[in-house]
C-alpha positions as CSV (number, residue, x, y, z in Angstrom):
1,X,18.3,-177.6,83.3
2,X,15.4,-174.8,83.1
3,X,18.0,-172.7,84.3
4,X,20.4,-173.4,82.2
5,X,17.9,-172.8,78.9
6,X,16.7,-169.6,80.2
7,X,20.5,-168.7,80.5
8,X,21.5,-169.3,76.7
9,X,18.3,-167.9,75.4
10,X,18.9,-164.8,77.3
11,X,22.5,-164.4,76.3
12,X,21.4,-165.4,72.6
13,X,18.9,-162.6,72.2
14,X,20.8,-160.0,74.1
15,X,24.2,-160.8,71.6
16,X,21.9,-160.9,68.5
17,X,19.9,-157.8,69.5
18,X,23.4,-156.4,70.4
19,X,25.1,-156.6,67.0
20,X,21.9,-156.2,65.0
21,X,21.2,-152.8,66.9
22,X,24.9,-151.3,67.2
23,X,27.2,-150.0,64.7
24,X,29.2,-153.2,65.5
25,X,26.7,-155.3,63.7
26,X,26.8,-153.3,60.2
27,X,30.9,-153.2,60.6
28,X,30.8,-157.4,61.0
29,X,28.9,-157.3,58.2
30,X,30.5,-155.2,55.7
31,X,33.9,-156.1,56.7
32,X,34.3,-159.1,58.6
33,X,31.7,-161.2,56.4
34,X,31.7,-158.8,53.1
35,X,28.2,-159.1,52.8
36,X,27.2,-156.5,49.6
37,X,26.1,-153.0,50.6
38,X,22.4,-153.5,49.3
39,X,22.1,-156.9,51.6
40,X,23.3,-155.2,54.6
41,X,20.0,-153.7,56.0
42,X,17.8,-156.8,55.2
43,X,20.7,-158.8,56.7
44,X,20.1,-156.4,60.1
45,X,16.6,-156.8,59.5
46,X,16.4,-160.5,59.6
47,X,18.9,-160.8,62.3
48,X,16.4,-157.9,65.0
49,X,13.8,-160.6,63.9
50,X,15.7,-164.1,64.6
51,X,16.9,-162.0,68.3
52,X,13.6,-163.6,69.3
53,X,14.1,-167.1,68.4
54,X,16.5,-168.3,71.2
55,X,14.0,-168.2,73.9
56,X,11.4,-169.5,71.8
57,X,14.0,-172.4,70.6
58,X,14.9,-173.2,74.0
59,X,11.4,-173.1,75.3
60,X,10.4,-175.9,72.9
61,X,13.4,-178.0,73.3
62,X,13.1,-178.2,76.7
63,X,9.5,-179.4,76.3
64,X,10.5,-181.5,73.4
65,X,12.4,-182.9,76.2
66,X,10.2,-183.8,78.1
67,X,7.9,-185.2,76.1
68,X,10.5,-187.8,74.9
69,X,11.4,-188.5,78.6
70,X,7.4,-189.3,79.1
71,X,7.7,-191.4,76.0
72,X,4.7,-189.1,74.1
73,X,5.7,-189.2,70.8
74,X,3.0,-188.9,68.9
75,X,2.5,-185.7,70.4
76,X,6.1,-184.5,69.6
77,X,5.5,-185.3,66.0
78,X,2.3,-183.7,66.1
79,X,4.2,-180.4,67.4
80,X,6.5,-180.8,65.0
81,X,3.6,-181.2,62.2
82,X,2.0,-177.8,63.4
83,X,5.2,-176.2,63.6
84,X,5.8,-177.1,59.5
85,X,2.3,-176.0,58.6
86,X,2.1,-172.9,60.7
87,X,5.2,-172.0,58.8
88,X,4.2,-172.3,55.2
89,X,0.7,-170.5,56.2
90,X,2.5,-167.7,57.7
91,X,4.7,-167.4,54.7
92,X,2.5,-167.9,52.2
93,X,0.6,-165.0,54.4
94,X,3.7,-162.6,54.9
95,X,5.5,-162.8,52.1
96,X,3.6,-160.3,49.9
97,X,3.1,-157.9,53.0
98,X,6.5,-157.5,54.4
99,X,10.1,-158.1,53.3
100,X,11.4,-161.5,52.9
101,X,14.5,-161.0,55.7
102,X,11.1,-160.4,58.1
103,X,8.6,-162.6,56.3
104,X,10.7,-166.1,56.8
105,X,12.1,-165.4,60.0
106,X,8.3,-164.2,61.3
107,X,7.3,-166.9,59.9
108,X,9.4,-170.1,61.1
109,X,9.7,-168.3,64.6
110,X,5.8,-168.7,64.4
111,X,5.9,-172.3,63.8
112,X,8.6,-173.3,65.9
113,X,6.3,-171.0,68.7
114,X,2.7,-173.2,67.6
115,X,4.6,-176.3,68.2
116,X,6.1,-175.2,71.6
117,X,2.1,-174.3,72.6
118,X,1.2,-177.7,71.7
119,X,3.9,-179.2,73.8
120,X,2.9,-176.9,76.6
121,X,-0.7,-177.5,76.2
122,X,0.1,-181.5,76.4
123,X,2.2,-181.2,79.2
124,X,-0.4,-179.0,81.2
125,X,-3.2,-181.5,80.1
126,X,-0.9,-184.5,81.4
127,X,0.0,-182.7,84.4
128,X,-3.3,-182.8,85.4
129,X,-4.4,-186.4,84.4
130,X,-6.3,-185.1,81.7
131,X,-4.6,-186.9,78.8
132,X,-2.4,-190.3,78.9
133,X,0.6,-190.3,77.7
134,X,0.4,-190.9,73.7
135,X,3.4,-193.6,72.9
């Protein structure tokens, strides 16, 4: 199953970094979707940004996987806790700095990342008999 998550989040990021990067991107976007001509760069923008969420998406999931299969979920909601308040900081802190197409995506690929470190961390810590499993 590792295999398999490493798979999509490869083929994700390489298809959104694709479009995002190529001419093909701008032509989906002005004529297959008819975004307006001023939202077309932000659009890019946002989309070069989110190319980095698959692997972090499928990273977490897996472990969010895990967790549920060892019953620990306390410590899924407390990901999933740290993930919704790393976000808010982070957009409370990048909003005025950069644009908003960077600022939200930054920002929720940063929580979704926090809460995929605490799963980690919890797994590593359980691996190693140093925490119980929290039901």
């Amino acid at each position: 199953m590792q295999k398999f998550a490493v798979g999509v989040a490869i083929i994700s990021t390489t298809a959104l970094l694709a479009i995002s990067l190529s001419p093909l991107g701008r032509w989906v976007l002005t004529n297959l979707i008819q975004v307006p001509t001023e939202l077309v760069e932000p659009t890019l923008m946002g989309m070069r940004t989110f190319a980095f969420f698959p692997p972090i998406l499928c990273w977490l999931e897996y472990n969010t996987g895990l967790m549920l299969l060892a019953q620990a979920t306390r410590l899924v909601s407390l990901g999933k806790t740290i993930n919704l308040l790393t976000t808010i900081a982070f957009v409370l802190i990048l909003a005025p700095l950069v644009p908003g197409a960077i600022a939200a995506p930054l920002a929720q690929i940063l929580g979704f990342a926090s809460e995929g470190l605490v799963l980690q961390l919890s797994l590593s810590l359980e691996k190693r008999g140093l925490i119980q499993r929290a039901h």
